[in-house]
PDB file of N, CA, C and O in Angstrom:
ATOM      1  N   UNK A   1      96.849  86.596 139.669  1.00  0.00           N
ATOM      2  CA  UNK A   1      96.549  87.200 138.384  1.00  0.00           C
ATOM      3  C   UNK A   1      95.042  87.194 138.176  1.00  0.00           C
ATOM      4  O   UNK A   1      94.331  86.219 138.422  1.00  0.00           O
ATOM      5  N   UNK A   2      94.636  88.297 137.731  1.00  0.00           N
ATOM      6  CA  UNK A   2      93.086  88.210 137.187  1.00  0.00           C
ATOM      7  C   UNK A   2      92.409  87.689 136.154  1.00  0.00           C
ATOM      8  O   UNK A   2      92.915  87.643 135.033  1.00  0.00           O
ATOM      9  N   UNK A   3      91.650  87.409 136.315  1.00  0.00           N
ATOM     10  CA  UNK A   3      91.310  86.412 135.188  1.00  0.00           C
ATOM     11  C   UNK A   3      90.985  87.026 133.580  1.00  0.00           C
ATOM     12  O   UNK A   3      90.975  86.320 132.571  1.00  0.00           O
ATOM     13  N   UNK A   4      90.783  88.186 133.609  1.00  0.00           N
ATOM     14  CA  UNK A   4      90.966  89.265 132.445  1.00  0.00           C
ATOM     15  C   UNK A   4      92.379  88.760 131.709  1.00  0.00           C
ATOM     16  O   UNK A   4      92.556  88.377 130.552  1.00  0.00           O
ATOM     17  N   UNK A   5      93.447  88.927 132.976  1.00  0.00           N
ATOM     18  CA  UNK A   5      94.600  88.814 132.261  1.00  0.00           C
ATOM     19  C   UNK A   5      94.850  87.340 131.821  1.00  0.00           C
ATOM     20  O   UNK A   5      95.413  87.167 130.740  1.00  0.00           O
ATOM     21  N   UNK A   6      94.588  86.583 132.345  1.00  0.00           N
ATOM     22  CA  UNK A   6      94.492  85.038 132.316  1.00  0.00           C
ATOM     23  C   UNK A   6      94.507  84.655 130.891  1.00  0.00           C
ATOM     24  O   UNK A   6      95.290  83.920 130.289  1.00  0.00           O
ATOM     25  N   UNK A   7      93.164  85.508 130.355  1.00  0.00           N
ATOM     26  CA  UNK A   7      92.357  85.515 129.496  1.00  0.00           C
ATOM     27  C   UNK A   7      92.446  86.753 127.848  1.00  0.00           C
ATOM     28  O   UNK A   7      91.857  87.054 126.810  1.00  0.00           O
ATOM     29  N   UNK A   8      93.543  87.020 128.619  1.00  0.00           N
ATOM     30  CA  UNK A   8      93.816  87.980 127.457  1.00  0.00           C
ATOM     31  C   UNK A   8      95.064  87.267 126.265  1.00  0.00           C
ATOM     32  O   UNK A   8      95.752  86.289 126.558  1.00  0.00           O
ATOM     33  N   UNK A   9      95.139  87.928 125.054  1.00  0.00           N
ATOM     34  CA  UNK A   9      96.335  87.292 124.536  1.00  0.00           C
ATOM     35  C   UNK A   9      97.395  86.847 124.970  1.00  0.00           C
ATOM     36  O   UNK A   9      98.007  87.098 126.009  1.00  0.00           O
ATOM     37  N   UNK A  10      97.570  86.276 124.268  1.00  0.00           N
ATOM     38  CA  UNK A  10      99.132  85.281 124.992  1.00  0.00           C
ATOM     39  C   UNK A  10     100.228  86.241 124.451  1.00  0.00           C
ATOM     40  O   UNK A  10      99.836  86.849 123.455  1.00  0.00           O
ATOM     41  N   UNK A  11     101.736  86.600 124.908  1.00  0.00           N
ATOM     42  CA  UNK A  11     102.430  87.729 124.594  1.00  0.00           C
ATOM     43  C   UNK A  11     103.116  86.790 123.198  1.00  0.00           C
ATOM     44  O   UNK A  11     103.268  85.586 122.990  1.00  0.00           O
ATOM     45  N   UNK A  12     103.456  88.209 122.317  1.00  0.00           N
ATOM     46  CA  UNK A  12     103.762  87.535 120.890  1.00  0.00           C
ATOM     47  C   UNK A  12     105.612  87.082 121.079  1.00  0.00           C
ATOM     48  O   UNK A  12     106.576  87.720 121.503  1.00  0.00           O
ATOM     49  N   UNK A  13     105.506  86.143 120.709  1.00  0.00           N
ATOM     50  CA  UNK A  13     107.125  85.448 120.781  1.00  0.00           C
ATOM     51  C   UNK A  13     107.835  85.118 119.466  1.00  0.00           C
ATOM     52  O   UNK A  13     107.461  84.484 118.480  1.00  0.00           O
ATOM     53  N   UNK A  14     108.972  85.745 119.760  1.00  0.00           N
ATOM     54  CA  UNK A  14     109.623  86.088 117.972  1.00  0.00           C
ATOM     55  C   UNK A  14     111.106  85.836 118.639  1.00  0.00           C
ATOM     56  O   UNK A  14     111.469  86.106 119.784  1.00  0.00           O
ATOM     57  N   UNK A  15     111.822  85.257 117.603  1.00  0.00           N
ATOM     58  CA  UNK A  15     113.021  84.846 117.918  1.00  0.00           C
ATOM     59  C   UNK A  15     114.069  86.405 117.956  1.00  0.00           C
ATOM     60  O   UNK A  15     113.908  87.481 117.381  1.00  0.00           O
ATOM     61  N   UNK A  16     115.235  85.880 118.976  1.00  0.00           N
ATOM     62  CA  UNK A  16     115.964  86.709 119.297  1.00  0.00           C
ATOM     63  C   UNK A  16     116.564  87.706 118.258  1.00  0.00           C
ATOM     64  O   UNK A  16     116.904  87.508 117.092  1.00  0.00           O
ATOM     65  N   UNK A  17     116.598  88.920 119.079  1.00  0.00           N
ATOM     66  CA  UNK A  17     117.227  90.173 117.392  1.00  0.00           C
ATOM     67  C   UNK A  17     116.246  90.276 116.849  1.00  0.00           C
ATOM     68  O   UNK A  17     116.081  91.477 116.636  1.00  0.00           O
ATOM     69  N   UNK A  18     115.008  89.406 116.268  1.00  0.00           N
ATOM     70  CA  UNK A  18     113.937  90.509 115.361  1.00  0.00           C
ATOM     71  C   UNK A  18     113.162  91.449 116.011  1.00  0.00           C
ATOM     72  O   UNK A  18     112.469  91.094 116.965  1.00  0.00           O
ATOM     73  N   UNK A  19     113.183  93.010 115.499  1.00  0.00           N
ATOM     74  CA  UNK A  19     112.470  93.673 116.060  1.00  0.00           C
ATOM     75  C   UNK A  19     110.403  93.272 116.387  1.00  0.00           C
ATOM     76  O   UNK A  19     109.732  92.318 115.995  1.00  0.00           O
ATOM     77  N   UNK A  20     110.153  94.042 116.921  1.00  0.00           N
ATOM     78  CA  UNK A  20     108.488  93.893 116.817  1.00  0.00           C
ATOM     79  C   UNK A  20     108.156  94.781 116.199  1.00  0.00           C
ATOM     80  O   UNK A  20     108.566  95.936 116.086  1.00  0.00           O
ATOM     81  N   UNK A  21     106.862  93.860 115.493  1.00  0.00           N
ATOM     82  CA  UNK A  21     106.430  94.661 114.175  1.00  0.00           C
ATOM     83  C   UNK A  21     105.482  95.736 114.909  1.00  0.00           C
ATOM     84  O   UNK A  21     104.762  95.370 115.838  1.00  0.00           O
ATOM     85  N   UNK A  22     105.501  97.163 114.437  1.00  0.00           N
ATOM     86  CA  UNK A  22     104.872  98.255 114.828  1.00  0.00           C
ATOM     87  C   UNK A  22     103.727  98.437 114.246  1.00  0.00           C
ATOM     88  O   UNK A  22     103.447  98.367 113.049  1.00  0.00           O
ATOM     89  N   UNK A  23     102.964  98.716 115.305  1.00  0.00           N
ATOM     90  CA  UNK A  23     101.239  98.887 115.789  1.00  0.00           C
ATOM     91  C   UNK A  23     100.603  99.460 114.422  1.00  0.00           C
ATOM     92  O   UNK A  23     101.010 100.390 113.726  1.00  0.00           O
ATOM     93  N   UNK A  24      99.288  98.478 114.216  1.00  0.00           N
ATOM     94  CA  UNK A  24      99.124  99.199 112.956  1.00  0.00           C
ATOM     95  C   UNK A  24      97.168  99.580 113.437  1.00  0.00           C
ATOM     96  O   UNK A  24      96.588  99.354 114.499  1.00  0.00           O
ATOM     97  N   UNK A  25      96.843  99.964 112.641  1.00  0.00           N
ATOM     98  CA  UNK A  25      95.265 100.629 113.076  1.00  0.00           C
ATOM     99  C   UNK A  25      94.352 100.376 111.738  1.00  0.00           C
ATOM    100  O   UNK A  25      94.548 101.105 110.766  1.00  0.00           O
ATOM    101  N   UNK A  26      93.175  99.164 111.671  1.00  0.00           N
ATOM    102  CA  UNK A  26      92.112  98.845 110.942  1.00  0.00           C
ATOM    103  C   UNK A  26      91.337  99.642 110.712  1.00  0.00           C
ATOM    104  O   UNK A  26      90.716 100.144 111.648  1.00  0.00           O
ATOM    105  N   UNK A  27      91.121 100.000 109.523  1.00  0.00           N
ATOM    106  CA  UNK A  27      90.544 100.713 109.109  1.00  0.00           C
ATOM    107  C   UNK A  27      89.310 100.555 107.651  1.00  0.00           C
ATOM    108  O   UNK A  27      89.505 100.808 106.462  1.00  0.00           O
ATOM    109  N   UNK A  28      88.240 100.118 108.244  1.00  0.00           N
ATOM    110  CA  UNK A  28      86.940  99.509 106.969  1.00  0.00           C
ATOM    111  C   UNK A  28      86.727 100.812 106.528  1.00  0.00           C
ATOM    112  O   UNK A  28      86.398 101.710 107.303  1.00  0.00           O
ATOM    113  N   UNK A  29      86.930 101.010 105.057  1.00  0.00           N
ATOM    114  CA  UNK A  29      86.461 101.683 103.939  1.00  0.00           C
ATOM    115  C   UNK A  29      84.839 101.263 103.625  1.00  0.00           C
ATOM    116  O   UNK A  29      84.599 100.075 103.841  1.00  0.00           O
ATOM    117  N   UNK A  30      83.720 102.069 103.153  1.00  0.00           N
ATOM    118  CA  UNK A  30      82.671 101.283 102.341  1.00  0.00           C
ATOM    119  C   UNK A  30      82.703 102.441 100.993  1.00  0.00           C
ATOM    120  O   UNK A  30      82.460 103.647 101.031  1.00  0.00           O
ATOM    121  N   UNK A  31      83.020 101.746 100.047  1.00  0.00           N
ATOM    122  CA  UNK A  31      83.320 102.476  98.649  1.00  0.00           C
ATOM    123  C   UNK A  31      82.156 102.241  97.851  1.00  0.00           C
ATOM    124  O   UNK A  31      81.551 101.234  98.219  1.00  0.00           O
ATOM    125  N   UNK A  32      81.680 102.795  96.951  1.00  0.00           N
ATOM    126  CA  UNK A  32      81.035 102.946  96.006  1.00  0.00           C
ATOM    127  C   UNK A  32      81.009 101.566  94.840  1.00  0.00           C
ATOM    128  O   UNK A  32      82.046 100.913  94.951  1.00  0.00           O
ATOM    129  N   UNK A  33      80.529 101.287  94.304  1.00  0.00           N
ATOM    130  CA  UNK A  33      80.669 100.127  93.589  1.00  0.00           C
ATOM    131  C   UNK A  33      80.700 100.618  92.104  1.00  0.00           C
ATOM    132  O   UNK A  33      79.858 101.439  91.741  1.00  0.00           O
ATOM    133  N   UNK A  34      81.909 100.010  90.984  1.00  0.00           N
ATOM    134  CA  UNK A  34      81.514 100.658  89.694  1.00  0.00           C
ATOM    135  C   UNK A  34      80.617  99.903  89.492  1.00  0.00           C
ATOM    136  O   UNK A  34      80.461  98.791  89.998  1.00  0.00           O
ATOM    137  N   UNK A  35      79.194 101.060  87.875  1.00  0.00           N
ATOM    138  CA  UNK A  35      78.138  99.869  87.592  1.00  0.00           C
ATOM    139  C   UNK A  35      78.277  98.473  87.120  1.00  0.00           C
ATOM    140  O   UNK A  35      77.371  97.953  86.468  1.00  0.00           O
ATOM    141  N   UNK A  36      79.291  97.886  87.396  1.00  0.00           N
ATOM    142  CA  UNK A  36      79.805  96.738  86.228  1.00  0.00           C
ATOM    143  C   UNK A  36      80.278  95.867  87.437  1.00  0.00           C
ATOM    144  O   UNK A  36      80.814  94.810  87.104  1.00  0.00           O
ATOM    145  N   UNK A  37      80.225  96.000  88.168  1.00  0.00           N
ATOM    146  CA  UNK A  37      81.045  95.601  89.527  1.00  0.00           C
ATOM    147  C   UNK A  37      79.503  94.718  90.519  1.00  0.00           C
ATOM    148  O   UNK A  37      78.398  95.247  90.397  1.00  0.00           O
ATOM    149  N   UNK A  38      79.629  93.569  91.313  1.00  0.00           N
ATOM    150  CA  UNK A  38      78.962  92.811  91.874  1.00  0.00           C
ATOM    151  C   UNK A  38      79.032  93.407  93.196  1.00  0.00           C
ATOM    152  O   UNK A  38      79.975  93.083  93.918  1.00  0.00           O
ATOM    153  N   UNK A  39      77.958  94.432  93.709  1.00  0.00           N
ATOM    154  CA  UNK A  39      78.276  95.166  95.170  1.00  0.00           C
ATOM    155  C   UNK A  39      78.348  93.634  96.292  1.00  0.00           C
ATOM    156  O   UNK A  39      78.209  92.441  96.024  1.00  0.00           O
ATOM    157  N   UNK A  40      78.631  94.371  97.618  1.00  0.00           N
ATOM    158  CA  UNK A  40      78.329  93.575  98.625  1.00  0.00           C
ATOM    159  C   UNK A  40      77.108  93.600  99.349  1.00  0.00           C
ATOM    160  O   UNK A  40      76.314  92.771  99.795  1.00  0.00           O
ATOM    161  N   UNK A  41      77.244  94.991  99.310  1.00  0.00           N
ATOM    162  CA  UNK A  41      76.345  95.278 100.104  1.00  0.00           C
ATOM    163  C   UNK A  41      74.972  96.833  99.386  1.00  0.00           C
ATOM    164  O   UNK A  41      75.355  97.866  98.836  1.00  0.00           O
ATOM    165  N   UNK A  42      74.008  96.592  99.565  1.00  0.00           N
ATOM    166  CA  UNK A  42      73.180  97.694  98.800  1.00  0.00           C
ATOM    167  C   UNK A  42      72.750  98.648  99.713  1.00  0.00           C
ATOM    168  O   UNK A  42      72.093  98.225 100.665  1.00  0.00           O
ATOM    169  N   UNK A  43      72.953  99.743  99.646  1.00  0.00           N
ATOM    170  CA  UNK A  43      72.489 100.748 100.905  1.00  0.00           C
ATOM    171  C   UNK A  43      71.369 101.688 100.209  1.00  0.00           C
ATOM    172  O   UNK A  43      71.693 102.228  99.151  1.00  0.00           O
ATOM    173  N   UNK A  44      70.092 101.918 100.722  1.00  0.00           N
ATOM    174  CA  UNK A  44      69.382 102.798  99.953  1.00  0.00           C
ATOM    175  C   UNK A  44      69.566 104.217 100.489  1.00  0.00           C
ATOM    176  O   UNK A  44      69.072 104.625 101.540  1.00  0.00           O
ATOM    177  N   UNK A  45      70.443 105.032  99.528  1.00  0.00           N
ATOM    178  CA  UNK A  45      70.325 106.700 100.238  1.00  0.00           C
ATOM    179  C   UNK A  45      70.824 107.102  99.045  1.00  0.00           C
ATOM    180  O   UNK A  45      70.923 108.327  98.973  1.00  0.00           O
ATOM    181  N   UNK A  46      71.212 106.439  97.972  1.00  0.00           N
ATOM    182  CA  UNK A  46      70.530 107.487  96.642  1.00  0.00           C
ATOM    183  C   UNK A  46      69.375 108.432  96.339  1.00  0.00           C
ATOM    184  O   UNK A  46      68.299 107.841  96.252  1.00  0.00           O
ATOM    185  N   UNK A  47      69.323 109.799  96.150  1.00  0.00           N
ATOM    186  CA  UNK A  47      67.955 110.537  95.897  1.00  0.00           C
ATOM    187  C   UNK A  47      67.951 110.210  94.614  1.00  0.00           C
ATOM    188  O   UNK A  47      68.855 110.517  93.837  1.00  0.00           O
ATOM    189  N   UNK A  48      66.858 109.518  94.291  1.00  0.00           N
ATOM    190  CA  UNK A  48      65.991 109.861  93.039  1.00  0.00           C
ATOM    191  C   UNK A  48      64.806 111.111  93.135  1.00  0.00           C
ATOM    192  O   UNK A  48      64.373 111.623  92.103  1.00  0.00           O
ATOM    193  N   UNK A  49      64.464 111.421  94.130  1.00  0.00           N
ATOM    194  CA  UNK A  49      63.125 112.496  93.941  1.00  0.00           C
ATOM    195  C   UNK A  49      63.621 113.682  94.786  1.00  0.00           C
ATOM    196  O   UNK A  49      64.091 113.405  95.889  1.00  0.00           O
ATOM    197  N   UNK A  50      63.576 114.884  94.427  1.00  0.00           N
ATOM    198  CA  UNK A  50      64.051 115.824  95.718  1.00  0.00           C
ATOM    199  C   UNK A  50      62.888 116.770  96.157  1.00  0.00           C
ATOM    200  O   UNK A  50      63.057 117.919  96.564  1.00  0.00           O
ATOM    201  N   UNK A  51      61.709 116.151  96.023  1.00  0.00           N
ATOM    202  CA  UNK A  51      60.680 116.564  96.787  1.00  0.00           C
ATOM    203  C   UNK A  51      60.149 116.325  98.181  1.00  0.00           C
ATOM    204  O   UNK A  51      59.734 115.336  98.787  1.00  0.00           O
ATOM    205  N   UNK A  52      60.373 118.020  98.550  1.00  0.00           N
ATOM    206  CA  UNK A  52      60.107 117.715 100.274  1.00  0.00           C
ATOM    207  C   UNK A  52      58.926 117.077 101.058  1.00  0.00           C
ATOM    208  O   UNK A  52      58.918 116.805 102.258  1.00  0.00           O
ATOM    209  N   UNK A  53      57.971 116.896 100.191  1.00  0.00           N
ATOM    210  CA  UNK A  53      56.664 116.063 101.151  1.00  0.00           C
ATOM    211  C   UNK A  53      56.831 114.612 100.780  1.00  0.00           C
ATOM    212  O   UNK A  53      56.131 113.753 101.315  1.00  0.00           O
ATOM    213  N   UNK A  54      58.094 114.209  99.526  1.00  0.00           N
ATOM    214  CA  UNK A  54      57.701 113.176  99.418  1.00  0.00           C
ATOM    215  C   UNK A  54      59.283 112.664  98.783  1.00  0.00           C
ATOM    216  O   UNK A  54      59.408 112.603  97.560  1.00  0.00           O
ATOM    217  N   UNK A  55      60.088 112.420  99.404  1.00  0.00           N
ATOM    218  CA  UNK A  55      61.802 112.382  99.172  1.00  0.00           C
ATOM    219  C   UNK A  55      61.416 110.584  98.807  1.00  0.00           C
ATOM    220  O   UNK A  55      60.871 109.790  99.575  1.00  0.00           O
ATOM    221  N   UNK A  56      61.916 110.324  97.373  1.00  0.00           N
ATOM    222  CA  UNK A  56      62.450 108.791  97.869  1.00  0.00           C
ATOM    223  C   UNK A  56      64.115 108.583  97.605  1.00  0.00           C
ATOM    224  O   UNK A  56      64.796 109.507  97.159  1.00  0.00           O
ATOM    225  N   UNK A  57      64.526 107.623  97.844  1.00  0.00           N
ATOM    226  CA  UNK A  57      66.076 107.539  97.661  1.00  0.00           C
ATOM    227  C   UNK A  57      65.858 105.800  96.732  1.00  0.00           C
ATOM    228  O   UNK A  57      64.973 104.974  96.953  1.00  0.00           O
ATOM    229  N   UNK A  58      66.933 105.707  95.762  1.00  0.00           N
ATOM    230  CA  UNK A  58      67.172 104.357  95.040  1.00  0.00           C
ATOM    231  C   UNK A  58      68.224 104.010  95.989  1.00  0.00           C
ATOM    232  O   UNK A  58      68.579 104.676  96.961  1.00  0.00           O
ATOM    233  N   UNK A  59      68.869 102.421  95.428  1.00  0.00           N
ATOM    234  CA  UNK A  59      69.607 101.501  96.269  1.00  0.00           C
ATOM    235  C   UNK A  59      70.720 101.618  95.139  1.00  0.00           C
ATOM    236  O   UNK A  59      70.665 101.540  93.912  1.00  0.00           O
ATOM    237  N   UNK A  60      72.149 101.921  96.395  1.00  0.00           N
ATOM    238  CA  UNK A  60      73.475 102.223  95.250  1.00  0.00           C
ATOM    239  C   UNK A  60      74.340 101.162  95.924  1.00  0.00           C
ATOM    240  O   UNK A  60      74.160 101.187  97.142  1.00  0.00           O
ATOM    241  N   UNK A  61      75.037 100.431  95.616  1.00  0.00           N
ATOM    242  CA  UNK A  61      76.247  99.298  95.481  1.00  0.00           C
ATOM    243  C   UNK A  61      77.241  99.784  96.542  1.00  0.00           C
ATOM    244  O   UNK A  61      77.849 100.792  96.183  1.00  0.00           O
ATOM    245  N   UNK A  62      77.430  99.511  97.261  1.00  0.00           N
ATOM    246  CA  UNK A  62      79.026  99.324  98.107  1.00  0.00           C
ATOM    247  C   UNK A  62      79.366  98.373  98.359  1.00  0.00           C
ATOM    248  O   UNK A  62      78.629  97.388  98.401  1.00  0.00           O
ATOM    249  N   UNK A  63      80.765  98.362  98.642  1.00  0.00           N
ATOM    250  CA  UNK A  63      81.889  97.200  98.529  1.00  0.00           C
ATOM    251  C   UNK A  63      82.417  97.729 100.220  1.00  0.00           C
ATOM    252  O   UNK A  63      82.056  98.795 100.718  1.00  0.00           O
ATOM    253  N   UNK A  64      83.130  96.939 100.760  1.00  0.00           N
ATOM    254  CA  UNK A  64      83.870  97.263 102.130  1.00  0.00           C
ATOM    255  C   UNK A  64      85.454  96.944 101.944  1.00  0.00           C
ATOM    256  O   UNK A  64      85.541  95.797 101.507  1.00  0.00           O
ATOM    257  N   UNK A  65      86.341  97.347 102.060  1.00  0.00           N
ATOM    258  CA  UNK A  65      87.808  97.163 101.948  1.00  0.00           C
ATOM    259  C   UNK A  65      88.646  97.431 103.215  1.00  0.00           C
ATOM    260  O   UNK A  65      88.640  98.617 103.544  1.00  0.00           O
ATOM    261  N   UNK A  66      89.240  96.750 103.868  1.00  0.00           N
ATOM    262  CA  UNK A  66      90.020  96.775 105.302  1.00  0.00           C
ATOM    263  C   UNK A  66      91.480  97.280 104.863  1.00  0.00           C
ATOM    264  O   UNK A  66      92.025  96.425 104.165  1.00  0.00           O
ATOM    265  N   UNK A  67      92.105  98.177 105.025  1.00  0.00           N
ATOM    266  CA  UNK A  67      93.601  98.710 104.986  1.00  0.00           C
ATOM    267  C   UNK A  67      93.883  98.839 106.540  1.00  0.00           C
ATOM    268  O   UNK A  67      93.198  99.017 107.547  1.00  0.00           O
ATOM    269  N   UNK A  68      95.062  98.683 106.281  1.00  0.00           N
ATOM    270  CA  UNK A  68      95.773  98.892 107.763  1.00  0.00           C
ATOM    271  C   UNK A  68      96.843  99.708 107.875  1.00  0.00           C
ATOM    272  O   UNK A  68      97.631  99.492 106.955  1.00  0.00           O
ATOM    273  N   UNK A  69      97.175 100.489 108.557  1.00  0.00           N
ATOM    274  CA  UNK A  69      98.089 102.185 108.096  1.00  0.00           C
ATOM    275  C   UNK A  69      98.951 102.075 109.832  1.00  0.00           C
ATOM    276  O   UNK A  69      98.534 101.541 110.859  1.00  0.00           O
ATOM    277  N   UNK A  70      99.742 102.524 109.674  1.00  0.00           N
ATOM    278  CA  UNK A  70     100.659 102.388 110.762  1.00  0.00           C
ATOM    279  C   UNK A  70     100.276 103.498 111.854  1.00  0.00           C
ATOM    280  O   UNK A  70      99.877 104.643 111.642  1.00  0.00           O
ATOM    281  N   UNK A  71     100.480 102.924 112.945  1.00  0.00           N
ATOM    282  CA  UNK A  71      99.636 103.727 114.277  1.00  0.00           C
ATOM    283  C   UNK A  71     100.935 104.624 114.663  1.00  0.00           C
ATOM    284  O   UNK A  71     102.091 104.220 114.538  1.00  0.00           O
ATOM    285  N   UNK A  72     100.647 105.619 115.043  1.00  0.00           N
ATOM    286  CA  UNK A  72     101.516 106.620 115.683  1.00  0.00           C
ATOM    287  C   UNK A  72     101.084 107.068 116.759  1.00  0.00           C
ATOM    288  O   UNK A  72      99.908 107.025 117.122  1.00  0.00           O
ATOM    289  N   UNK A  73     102.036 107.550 117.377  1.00  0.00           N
ATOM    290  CA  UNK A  73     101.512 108.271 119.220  1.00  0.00           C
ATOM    291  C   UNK A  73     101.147 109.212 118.617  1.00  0.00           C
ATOM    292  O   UNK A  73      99.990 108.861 118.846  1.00  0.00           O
ATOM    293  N   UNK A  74     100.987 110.321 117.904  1.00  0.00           N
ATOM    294  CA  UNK A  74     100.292 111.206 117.441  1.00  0.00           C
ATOM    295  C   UNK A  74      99.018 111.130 116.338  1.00  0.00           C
ATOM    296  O   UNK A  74      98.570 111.890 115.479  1.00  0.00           O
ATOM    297  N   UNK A  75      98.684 109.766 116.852  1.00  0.00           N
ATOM    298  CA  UNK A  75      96.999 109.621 116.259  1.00  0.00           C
ATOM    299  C   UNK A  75      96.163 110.370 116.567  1.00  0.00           C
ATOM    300  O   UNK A  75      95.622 110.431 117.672  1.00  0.00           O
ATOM    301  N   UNK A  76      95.971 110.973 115.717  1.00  0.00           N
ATOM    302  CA  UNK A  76      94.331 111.971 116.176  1.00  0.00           C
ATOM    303  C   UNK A  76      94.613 112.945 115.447  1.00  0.00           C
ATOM    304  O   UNK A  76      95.698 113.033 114.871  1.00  0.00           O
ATOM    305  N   UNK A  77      93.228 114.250 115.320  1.00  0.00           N
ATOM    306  CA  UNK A  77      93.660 114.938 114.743  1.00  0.00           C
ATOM    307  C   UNK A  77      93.805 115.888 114.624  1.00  0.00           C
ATOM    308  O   UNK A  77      93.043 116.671 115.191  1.00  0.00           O
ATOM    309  N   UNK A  78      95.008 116.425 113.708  1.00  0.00           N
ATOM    310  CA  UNK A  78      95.783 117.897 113.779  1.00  0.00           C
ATOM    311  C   UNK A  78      95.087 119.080 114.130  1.00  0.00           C
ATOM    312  O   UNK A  78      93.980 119.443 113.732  1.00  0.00           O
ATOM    313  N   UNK A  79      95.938 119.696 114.999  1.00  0.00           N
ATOM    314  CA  UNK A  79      95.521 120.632 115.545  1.00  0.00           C
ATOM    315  C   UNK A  79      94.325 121.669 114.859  1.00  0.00           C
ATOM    316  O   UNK A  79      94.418 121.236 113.711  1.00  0.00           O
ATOM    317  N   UNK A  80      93.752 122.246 114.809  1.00  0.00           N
ATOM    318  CA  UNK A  80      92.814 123.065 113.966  1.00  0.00           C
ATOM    319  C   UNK A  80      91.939 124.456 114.444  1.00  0.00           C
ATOM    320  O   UNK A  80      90.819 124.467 114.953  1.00  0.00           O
ATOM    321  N   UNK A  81      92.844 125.673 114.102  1.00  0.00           N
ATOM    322  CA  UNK A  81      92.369 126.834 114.894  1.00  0.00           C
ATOM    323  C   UNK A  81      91.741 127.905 113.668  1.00  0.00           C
ATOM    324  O   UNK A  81      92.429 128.714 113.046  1.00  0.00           O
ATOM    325  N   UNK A  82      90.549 127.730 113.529  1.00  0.00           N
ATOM    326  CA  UNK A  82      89.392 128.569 112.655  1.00  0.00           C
ATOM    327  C   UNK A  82      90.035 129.540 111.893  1.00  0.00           C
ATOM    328  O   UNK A  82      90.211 129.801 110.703  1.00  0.00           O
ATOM    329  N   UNK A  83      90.410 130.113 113.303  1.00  0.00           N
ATOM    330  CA  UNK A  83      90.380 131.843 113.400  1.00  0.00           C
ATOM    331  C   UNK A  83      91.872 132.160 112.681  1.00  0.00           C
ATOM    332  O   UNK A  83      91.777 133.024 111.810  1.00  0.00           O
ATOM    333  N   UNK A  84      92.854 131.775 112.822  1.00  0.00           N
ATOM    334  CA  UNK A  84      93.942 131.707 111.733  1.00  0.00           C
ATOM    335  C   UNK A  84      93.748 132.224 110.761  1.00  0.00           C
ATOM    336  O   UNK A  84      94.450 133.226 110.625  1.00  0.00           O
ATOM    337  N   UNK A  85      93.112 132.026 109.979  1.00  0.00           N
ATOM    338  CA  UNK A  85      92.526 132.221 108.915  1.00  0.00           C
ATOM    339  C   UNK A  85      92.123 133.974 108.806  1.00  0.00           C
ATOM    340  O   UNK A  85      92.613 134.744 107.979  1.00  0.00           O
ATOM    341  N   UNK A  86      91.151 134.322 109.825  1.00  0.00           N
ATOM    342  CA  UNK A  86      91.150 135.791 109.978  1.00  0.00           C
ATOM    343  C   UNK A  86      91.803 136.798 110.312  1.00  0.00           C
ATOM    344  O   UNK A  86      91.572 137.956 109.964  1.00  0.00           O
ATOM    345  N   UNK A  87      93.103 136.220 111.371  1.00  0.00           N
ATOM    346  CA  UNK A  87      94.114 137.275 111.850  1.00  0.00           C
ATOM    347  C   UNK A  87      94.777 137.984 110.404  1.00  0.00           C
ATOM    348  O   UNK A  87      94.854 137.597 109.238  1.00  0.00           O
ATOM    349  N   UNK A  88      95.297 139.494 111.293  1.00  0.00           N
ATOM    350  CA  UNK A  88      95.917 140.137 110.124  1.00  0.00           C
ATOM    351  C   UNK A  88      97.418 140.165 110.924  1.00  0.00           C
ATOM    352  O   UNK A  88      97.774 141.191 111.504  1.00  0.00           O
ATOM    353  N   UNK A  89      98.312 138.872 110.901  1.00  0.00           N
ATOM    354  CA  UNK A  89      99.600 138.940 111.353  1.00  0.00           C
ATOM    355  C   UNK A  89     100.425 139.350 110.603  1.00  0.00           C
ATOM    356  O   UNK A  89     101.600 139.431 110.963  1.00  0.00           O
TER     357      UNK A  89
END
């Protein structure tokens, strides 16, 4: 055995008859912070000035939130053909 595998998780062990719980996919949000709300994190890319020789941006509040949504073999995404849109079928 290689030592990758050696070294990889140990297989999950669940008593007999319970199914295994199905694959789920992490997913970090960074949301907006209301003004009343203690951000986490401050990102500066607010525009305050929209002048082109001289752009500044203020510092706006985000928060980070982890959800986890159930993985499917058809992860990815849906098909998408422009031109649909223009045919005269």
């Amino acid at each position: 055995m290689s030592t990758r595998g050696e070294l990889g998780p140990p297989p999950w062990l669940r008593p007999p008859g319970q199914p295994q719980p199905a694959p789920t996919i992490r997913l970090d949000l960074l949301i907006d912070c209301a003004p009343d709300q203690d951000p986490g994190v401050t990102q500066r890319d607010e525009p305050v000035s929209f002048d082109p020789r001289h752009r500044r941006y203020g510092a706006r509040g985000i928060t980070s939130l982890a959800v986890h949504l159930p993985a499917t073999e058809a992860a990815g995404p849906p098909p998408h053909d422009p031109i649909t849109a223009l045919r005269n079928d």
